[in-house]
C-alpha positions as CSV (number, residue, x, y, z in Angstrom):
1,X,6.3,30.6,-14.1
2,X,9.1,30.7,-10.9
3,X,8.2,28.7,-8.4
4,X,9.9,28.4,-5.1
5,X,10.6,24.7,-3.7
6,X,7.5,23.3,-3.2
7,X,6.3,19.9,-2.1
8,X,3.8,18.3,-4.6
9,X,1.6,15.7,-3.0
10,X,0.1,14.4,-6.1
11,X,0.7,14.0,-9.8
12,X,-1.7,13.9,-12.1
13,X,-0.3,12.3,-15.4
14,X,-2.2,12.5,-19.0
15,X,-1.9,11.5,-22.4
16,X,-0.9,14.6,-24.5
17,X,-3.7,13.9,-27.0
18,X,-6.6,13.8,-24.3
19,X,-7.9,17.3,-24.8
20,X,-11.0,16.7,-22.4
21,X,-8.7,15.1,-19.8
22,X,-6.1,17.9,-19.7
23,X,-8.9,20.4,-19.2
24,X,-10.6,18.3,-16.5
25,X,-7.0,17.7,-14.5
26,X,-6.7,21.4,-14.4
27,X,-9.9,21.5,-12.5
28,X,-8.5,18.7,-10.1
29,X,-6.8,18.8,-6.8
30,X,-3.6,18.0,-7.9
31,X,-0.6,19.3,-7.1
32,X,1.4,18.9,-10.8
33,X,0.0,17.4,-14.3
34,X,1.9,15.8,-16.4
35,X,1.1,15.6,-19.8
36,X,2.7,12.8,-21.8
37,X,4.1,12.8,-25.1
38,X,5.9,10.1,-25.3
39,X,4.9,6.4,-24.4
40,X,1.0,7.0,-24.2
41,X,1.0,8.6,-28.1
42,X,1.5,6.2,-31.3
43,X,3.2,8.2,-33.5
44,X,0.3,9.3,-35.5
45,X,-0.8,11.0,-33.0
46,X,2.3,13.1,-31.3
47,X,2.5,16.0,-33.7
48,X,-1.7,16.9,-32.5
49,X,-0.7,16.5,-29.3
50,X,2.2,18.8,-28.9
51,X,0.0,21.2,-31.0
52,X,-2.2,20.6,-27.9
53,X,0.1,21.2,-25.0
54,X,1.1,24.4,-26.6
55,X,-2.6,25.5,-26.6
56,X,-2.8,24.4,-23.0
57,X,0.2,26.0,-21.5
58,X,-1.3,29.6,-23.4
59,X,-4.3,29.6,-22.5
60,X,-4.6,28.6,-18.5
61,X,-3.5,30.1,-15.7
62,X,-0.7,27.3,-13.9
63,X,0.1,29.7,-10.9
64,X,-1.7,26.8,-8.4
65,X,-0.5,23.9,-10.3
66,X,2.8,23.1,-11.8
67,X,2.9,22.1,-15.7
68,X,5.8,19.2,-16.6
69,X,5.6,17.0,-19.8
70,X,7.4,14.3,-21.1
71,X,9.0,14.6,-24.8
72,X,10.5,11.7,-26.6
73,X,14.8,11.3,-26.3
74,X,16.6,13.5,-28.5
75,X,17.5,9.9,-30.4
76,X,14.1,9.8,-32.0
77,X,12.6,11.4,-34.9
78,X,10.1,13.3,-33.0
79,X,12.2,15.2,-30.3
């Protein structure tokens, strides 16, 4: 996944635990999705969700978008 410097004219963020919204930002014009982890998850939910992202990065093909995420700071119980 080497990328050379690119300007991204969008960002297209989601909540990690939105399966169906991950696979229809894929299909979008953005530039770069961002999946969250963080903030948009109660922490009932954040263990599916990174179980999810993994599945995601796997099993699509990200050379015409780029992939980031957001974890949560190394100070917390689920970094």
């Amino acid at each position: 996944m080497s990328q050379k410097n690119v300007l991204h004219r969008s960002q297209l963020g989601i909540p990690g635990n939105e399966s169906q919204l991950i696979e229809e930002a894929i299909e979008s014009a953005a530039d770069e999705i961002f999946i969250d982890l963080e903030d948009s998850l109660a922490p009932s939910e954040k263990n599916a969700a990174r179980k999810e992202l993994i599945r995601t990065v796997k099993e699509h093909d990200w050379t015409e978008k780029t992939l980031t995420y957001r974890i949560n700071g190394p100070n917390t119980r689920w970094w």
